[in-house]
Every structure is written in structure tokens, then in C-alpha cells.
C-alpha positions in Angstrom: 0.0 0.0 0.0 1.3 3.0 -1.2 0.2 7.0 0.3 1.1 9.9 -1.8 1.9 12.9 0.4 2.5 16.4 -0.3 4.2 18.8 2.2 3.4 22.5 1.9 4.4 25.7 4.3 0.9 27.0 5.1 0.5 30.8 3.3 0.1 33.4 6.5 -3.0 34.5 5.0 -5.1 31.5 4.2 -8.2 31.3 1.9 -12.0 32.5 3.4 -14.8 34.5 2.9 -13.4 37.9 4.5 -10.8 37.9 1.9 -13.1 37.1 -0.8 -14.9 39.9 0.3 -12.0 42.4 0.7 -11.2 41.2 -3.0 -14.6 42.1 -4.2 -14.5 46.0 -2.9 -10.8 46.1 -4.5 -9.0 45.8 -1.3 -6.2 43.5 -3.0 -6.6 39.8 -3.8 -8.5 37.1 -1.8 -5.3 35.2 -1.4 -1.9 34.6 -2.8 -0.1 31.2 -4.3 0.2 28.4 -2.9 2.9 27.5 0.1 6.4 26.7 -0.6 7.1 22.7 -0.5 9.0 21.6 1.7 11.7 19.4 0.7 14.6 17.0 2.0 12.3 15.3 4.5 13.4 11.8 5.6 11.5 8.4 6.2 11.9 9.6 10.1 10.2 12.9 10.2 7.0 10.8 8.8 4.4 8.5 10.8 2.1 6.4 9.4 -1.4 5.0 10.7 -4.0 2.8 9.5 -7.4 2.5 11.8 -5.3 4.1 14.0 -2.6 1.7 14.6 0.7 2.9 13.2 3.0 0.7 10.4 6.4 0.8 9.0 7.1 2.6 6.8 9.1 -0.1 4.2 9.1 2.4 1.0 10.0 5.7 0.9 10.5 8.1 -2.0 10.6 11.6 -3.4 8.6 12.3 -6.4 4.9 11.5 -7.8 4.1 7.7 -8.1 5.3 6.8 -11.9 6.0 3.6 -14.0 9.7 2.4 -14.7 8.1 1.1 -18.7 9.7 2.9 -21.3 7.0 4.1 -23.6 7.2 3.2 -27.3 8.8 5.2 -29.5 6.6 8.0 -31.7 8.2 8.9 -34.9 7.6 12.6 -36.7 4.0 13.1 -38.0 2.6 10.3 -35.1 0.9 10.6 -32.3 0.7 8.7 -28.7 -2.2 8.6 -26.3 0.4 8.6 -23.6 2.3 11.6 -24.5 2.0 15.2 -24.2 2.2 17.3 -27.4 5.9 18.0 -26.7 6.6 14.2 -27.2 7.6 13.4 -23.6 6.0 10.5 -21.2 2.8 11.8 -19.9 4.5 11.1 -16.2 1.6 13.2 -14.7 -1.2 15.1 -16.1 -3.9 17.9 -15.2 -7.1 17.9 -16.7 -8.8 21.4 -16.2 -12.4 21.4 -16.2 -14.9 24.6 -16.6 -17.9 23.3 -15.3 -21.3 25.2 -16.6 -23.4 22.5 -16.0 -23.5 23.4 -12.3 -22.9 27.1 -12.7 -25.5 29.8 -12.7 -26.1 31.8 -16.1 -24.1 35.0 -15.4 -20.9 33.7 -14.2 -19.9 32.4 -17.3 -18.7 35.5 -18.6 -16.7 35.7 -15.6 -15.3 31.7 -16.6 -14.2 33.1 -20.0 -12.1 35.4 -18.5 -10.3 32.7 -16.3 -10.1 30.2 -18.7 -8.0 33.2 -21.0 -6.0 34.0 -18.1 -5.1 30.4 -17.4 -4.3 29.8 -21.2 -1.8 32.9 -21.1 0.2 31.5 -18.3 0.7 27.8 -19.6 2.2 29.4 -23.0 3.5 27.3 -25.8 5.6 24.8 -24.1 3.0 23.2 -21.6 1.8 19.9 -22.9 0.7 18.8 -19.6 -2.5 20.2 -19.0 -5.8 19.8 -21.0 -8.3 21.8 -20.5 -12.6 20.8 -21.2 -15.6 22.8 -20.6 -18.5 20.6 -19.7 -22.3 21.2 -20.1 -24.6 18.6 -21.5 -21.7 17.3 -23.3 -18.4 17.4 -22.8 -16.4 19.8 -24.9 -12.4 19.8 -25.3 -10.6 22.8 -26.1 -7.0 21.3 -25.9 -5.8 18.3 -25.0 -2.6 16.4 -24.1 -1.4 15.6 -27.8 -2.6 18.8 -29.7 -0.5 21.2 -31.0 1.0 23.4 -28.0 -0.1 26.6 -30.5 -3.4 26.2 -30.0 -2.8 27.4 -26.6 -2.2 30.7 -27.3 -4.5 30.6 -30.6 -7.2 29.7 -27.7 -6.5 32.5 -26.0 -6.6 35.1 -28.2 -10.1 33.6 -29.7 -11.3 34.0 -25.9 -10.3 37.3 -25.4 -12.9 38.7 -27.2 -17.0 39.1 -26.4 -19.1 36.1 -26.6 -20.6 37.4 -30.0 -16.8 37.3 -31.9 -16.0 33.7 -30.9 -16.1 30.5 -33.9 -18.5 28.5 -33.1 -16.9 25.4 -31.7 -15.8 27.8 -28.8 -19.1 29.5 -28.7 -20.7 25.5 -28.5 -18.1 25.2 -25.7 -19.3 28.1 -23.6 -22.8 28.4 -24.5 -23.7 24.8 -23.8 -25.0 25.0 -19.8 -27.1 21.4 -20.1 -30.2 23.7 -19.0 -32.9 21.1 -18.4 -36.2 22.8 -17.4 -37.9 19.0 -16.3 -38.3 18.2 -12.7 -35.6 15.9 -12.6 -33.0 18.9 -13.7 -30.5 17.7 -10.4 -30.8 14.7 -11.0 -30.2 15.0 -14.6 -27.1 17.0 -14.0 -26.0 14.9 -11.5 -25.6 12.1 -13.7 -24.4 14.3 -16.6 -21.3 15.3 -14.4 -20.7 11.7 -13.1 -20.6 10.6 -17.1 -18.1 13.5 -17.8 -15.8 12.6 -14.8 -15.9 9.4 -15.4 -14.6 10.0 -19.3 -11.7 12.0 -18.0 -10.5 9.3 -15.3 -10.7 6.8 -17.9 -8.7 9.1 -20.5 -5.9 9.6 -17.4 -6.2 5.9 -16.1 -3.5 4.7 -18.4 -0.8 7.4 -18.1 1.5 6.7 -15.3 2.2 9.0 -12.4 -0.2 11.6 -10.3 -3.2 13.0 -12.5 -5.2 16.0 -11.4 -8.6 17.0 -11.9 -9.2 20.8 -11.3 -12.8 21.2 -11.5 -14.5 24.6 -11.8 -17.9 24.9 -10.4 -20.4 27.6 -9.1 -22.9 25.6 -6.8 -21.5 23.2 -4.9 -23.7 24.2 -2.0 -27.1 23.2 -4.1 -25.8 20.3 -6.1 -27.8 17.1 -5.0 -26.6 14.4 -2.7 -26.1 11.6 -5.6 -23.9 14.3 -7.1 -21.6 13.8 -4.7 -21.7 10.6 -3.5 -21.2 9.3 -7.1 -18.0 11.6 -8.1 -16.7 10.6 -4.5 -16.9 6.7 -5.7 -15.7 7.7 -9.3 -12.3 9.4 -7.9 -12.2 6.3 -5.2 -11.9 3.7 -7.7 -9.3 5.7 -9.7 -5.5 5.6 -9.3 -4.0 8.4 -8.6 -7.0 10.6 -9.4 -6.7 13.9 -7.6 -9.2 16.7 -7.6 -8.4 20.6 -6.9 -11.7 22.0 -6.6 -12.0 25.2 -7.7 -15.0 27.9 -6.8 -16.5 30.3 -9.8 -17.9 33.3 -8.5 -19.3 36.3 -10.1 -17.7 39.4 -9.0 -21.1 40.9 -8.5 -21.8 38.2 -6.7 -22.5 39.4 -2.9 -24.1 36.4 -1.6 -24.6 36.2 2.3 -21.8 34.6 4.7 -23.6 31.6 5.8 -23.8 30.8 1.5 -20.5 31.3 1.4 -19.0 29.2 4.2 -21.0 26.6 2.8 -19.5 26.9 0.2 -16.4 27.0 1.1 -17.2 23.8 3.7 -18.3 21.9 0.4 -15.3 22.7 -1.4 -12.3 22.0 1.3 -14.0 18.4 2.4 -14.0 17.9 -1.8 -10.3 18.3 -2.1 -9.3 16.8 1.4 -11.1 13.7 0.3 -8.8 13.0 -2.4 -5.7 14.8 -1.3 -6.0 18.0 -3.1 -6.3 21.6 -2.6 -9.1 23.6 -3.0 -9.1 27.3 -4.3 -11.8 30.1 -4.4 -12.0 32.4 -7.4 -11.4 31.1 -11.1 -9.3 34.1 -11.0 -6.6 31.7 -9.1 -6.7 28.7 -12.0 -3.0 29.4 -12.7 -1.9 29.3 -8.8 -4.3 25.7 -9.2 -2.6 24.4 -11.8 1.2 25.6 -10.9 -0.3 24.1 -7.0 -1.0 20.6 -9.2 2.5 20.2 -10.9 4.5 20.9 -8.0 2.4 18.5 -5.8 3.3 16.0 -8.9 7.1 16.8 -8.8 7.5 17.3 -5.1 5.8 14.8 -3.2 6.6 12.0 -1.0 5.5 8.3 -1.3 5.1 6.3 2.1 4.5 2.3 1.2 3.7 -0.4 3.9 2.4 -4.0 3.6 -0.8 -4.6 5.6 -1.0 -7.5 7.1 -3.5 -10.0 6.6 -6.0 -8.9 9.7 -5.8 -5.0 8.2 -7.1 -6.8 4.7 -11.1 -7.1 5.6 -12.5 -5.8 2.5 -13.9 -2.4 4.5 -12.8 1.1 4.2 -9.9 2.3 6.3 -8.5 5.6 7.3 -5.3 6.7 6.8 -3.3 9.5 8.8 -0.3 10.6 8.5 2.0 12.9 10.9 5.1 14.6 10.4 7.3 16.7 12.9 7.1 20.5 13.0 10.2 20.7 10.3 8.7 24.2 8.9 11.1 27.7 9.1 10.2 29.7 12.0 7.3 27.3 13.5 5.2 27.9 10.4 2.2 25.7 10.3 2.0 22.8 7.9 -0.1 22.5 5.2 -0.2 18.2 4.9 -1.9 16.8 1.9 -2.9 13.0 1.1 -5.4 11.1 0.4 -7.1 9.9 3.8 -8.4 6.4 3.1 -8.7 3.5 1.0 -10.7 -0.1 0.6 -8.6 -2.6 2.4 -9.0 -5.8 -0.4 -6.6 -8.4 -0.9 -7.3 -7.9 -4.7 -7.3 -4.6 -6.1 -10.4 -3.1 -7.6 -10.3 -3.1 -10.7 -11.2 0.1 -12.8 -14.4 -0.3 -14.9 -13.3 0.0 -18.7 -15.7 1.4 -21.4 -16.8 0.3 -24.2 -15.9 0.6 -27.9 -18.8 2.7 -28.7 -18.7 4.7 -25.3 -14.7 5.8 -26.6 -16.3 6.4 -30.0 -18.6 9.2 -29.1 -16.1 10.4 -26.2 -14.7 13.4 -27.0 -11.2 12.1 -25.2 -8.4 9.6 -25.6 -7.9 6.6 -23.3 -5.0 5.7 -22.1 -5.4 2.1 -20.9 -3.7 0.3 -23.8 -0.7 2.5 -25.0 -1.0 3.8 -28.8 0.6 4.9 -31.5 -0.8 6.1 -34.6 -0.3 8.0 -37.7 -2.2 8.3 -40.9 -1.0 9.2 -44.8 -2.5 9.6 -47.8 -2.9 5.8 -49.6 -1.2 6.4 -52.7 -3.3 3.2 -54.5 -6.5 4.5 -52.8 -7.0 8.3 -53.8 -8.8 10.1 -51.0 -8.3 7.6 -48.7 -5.6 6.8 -45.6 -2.9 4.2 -44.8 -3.1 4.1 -41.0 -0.5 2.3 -38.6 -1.3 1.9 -35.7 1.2 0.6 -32.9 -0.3 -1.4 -29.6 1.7 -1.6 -26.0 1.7 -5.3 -26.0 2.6 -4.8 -22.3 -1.2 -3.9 -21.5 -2.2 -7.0 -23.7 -3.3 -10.0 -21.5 -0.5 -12.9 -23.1 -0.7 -16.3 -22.1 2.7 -18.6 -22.3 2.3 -22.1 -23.8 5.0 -24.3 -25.9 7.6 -21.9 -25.9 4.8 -19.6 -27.3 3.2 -16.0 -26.1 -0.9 -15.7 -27.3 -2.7 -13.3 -26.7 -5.5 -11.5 -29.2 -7.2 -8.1 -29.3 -9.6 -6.1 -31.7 -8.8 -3.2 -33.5 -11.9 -0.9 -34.4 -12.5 2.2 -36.3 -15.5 4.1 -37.5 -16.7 3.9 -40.9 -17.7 7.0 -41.8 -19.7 5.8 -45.4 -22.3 4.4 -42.9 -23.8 6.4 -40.1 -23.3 4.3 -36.5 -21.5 1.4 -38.6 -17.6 0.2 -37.2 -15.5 -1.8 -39.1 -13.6 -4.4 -36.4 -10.6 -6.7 -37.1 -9.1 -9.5 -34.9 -5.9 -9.3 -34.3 -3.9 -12.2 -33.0 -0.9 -12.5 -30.6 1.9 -15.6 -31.7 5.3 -15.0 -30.7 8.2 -16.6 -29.5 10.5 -16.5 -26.5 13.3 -15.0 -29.0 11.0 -12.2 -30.4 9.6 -11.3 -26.9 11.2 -8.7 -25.8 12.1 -7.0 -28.6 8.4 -6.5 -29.6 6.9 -5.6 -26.1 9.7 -2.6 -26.4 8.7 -1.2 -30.0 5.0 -2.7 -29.8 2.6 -4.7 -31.8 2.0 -3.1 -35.4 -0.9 -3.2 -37.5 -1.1 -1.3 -40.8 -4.6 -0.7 -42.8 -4.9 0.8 -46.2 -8.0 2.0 -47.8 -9.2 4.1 -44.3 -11.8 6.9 -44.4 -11.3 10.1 -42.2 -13.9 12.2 -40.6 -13.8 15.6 -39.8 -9.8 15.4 -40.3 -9.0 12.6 -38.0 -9.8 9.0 -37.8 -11.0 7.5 -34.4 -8.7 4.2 -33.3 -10.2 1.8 -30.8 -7.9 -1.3 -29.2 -9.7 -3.5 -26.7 -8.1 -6.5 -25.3 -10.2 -9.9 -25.7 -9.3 -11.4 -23.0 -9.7 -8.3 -20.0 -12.2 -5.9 -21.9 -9.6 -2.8 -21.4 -9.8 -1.0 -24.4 -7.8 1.9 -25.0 -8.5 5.0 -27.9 -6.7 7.7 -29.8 -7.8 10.5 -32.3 -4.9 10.1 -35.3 -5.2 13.1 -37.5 -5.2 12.3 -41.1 -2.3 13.7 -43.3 -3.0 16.1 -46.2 -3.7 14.7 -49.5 
């Protein structure tokens, strides 16, 4: 068992309504960045309890949770569901997402202007983050593999009144999921459980931390199943944590009580799954810089429960470290504070092929690599290649032989709904082993129709149901 732990110097001036307030009659800012981390601690300044009863600590280890695999190789023109668009291992990764679903009407001006704000501080170079807007469907506006320009090309669309935008950002912004019925909360509730449940299946495959900062106006009047459901969602996943993040209005003056609610709602959010919350969309770039440092900085505490501490219920976990801060400053301690004590581990639900067709997202749970050209026998038409991590292929070892099969699917684009599958089959030697689970499985189709400039690749494994997906965009003719 395995705790993540991030060590921060608490700010003197913490987060809360009276500096929201002070903010909101231009008195200064509500607060400022994040604490400094605090570095070179030991295994001794850390103690470790579970139910209570402490353990020894057996691992110990500075930086985020990551894999030792070597990813495959991506050559010029290709691209990788587990790599960012600067080409490097997606070693941790931050999805942002604007939430208008459970936002009132007239914040999402306010949204825009955070979302323009965050986009100027990544700049070119950040491949790391993604941000997604979500309404009544979920809405990318840049994700791990596209082209770092669109960054700034983002933000200087955004920076301009709702009427000036393309359409496919005023979709984005415009689509609030506004159902009228009785059933509205209910509705959204399960529209915001679908469209967390897409992102921690597109982040379940990439190694390392991966944070969720979710942007939201309501927490205080979002229904019970809301959050009960995203709490079991972000409990099943690896490694899935969530900054929440408040969007106000800044004409907003709603009364104390609202607001410490609020605030209540939020803090419990991101202490649940070892987090941080913030306040203000106005602080998305402190949220974001807060996420990668927690990735690059933190602390990993293992231990081996014993086979009592194994009984299939939740436990709680605390952890304690001495005062080690300059000056006697107050510690800012951040982990996730339980898990489900099972001898086997719980496996993450996979989706289906059709459910990663119509998601807007990659998945990441079967590593690929794909690139399309023009087919120079097939005018009009695509030669794809398309490399799968045999690694995350179930192989079984028989007569000096590896097996193993899986089926390749894309959409066919001539027939509304219809998707053309092939079955692919695993036979290799003890000799060829190695040397294909480094560079992958290859399969190469010619004759391939593209839609909407890219052609949808879906890999599911026949013998687990993981299935993994990636958007390869189709060459010029």
C-alpha cells in the first residue's frame, strides 16, 4: 500500500470568505499562491497510521508515483495517447475542467475570463494540461497531444465578447445542459458523473499523479447523488486527484452563511482526495502551478498490511510529520485519507468501444501509436499504422509460445453508426519477446476513411475488456 503525500508551508493568509470579500471592494486579492514545498524530509520525520494503529514505513520516496516502462517510440508526424504534445511520457497530467453545467447563467462571462487567463500562463511549451468545458456534453478545447499553439491561438479567440467567438468555442461556452424537467439535479448529477468518469478513464493509463481541477459555481445546491457518485468515481481511480475550484461572479454578494458553505463543500472535496481547494477562477494558474509541484515534489510512504488489516472495508489513513517548517510555520499536509482494504485490487471499470467512439477524449489504458497518410493506391483515402503496447495486452505462455489476441476498431464514416472491427492475434516466440513488447505490436490498414480530419482508433483486449483509444489526425492529401 502505497500513500502519496504532499508537504506544503501554510500561506500566512489562508483562503476565506473575508478575503473574498475584501477582493470584491478592490482591497487586494483574496489570497496569494500556494505555500512553498517543503523538501529534503526523511523516512523519520513521517508516521504512518492505518485505523489508527501505526505501520512501518518499508518504502520511501521523493517524487509522484510513476511507472519504470519505457513508452514506445513516436516517430515525426505520429501521435501517442500517452504523450504530451511535446513528445515526452505523460508522467503526470492535469485535466482542467470549466464546469457550466453546475454554474448559474451569469458567471460564465466571468469563466471566459479565467479560462484566458489560465491559457496565457501555460504558454506554448505546456503539454501537460488539457483543458474541457462541460455542459450537457463534454467539450475539449485542448488536450494532451494537440499542438502546443493552439494554446495561445485559444487565448486570443477568448479574449474577445461572446458574439466574436467560432463557433466550436461559442458550443463550448454556450452549452450549460439547461434542463427545465423536474428531474434537472438529478439529470445533471448524472451528466457530471458521465463526464468525470470519461476524464479518469482518458488519465487511467498514463503513469504517475493526475489531477482533476474542477471549476464549479454551486456546490452548495448540487444534490446528494452528485456527490456521492464523483466521490466513488475518484475512489476507484489511481491516482485521481481533484483541486476544486469555486467560480464566483464578482457581482456576486451572496450572504456569509452561502459562502461558508461553500467554502465547507469545497475543502471536504479536495481533502477527500488529497487535493487543494481554491476560491475564485481568477486563481486557476496558482491551481494548476499548486498541481505540478504537488506531482514533482511529493513523498511516497508504502507499507504491507497485514493479513487482519485486509477485511474488505474502508480504512483511514493518517499521516503525521514533525514540525520541520522555518520559523514554526504551520504545515499544510496533503494526502489522500483512506482506501478499501482488499486483498485484490479493484479493478477500474473499462468502457466500451462505442462509449470511446462518441467520447470526446483519448484513453490511455492500452498504449498507442498512430499515424495516418494519404494511400497512394486509394486516392482520397488513408494508410493508418497503428502501434499497440503489448505490455497492457493479457498474453498467455504455452509451448515456448506468447498468445494473446485483441480487436482493433475504427469508425466507418460511409455508414452512419457502422464500425469496421478486425481481430488481431498474438503468436510470438521467447526470442521475439522482448524486442516486440519494447517497439509494440504493429498493424497497418490501407483504404481508411477520415472524418472531420481525424480517424478515431479503438484497441480492446479480448481477454480483459480494457480497451484503449486515440484521435490520429489524417495527413494532407
Amino acid at each position: 500500500m502505497e500513500v502519496e503525500v504532499v508537504v506544503r508551508n501554510q500561506p500566512v493568509r489562508p483562503p476565506g470568505v473575508a478575503e473574498w470579500f475584501a477582493w470584491a471592494l478592490d482591497s487586494g486579492p483574496p489570497f496569494g499562491p500556494p505555500g512553498d514545498m517543503l523538501k529534503g524530509l526523511t523516512k523519520d520525520d513521517f508516521t504512518l497510521l492505518d485505523n489508527g494503529k501505526p505501520q512501518q514505513i518499508a518504502v520511501f520516496r521523493t517524487g509522484s508515483s510513476s511507472s519504470d516502462v519505457k513508452p514506445m517510440v513516436v516517430p515525426p508526424g505520429a501521435v501517442s495517447n500517452r504523450q504530451d504534445s511535446r513528445g515526452q511520457p505523460l508522467d503526470s497530467a492535469t485535466v482542467v475542467l470549466i464546469d457550466l453545467l453546475n454554474a448559474e447563467f451569469d458567471t460564465t462571462e466571468y469563466a471566459r475570463l479565467g479560462i484566458v487567463k489560465l491559457l496565457r500562463s501555460l504558454g506554448q511549451s505546456d503539454g501537460r494540461v488539457a483543458v474541457y468545458t462541460l455542459g450537457e456534453s463534454l467539450h475539449i478545447l485542448h488536450d494532451f497531444n494537440d499542438d502546443p499553439k493552439k494554446l495561445a491561438d485559444l487565448a486570443a479567440k477568448l479574449d474577445q465578447s461572446r458574439r466574436k467567438l467560432p463557433p466550436d468555442l461559442s458550443s463550448a461556452l454556450g452549452d450549460f445542459g439547461d434542463l427545465k424537467d423536474l428531474g434537472r439535479n438529478e439529470a445533471h448529477a448524472q451528466m457530471t458523473v458521465k463526464a468525470v468518469t470519461l476524464i479518469a478513464q482518458h488519465l487511467s493509463g498514463a503513469p504517475g499523479r493526475k489531477n482533476l481541477i474542477w471549476v464549479f459555481d454551486e456546490p452548495g445546491n448540487a444534490p446528494p447523488p452528485l456527490v456521492a457518485s464523483l466521490a466513488a468515481i475518484v475512489a476507484r481511480q489511481s491516482n485521481i486527484v481533484v483541486y476544486p475550484v469555486i467560480l464566483r461572479a464578482v457581482s456576486c454578494f451572496s450572504c456569509p452563511p452561502v459562502e461558508l458553505d461553500r467554502e465547507h463543500y469545497t475543502r471536504e472535496l479536495a481533502a477527500a482526495t488529497g487535493g487543494r481547494a481554491f476560491f475564485d477562477v481568477m486563481d486557476l494558474p496558482f491551481a494548476v502551478k499548486a498541481a505540478e509541484e504537488d506531482a514533482s515534489a511529493s513523498y511516497v510512504l508504502g507499507y504491507y498490511p497485514d493479513e487482519e488489516t485486509l477485511d474488505g472495508k474502508h480504512h483511514n489513513l493518517t499521516v503525521k510529520i514533525y514540525n520541520k517548517a522555518p520559523d514554526k510555520q504551520t504545515l499544510e499536509i496533503h494526502y489522500r485519507p483512506g482506501y478499501l482494504a482488499t486483498k485484490t485490487a479493484v479493478p477500474t471499470p473499462s468502457p466500451t468501444p462505442q462509449e470511446l467512439f462518441q467520447g470526446p477524449s483519448n484513453s490511455a489504458r492500452i498504449g498507442l501509436v498512430g499515424q495516418a497518410t494519404p494511400d497512394k493506391q486509394h486516392p482520397g483515402l488513408y494508410e493508418l499504422r497503428v502501434t499497440v503496447d503489448l505490455r497492457d495486452i493479457h498474453l498467455d505462455r504455452k509451448d515456448g509460445h506468447v498468445t494473446g489476441a485483441f480487436d482493433l476498431s475504427i469508425p466507418n464514416p460511409s455508414v452512419k453508426g457502422a464500425v469496421k472491427t478486425m481481430a488481431v492475434t498474438v503468436d510470438l516466440t521467447d526470442e521475439h519477446l522482448d524486442e516486440v513488447l519494447e517497439n509494440g505490436g504493429v498493424v497497418t490498414l490501407t483504404g481508411i476513411e477520415s472524418e472531420s480530419g481525424e480517424i478515431r482508433v479503438v484497441v480492446r483486449d479480448r481477454t480483459t475488456g480494457i480497451a484503449g483509444s486515440l484521435r490520429v489526425p489524417a495527413g494532407k492529401q
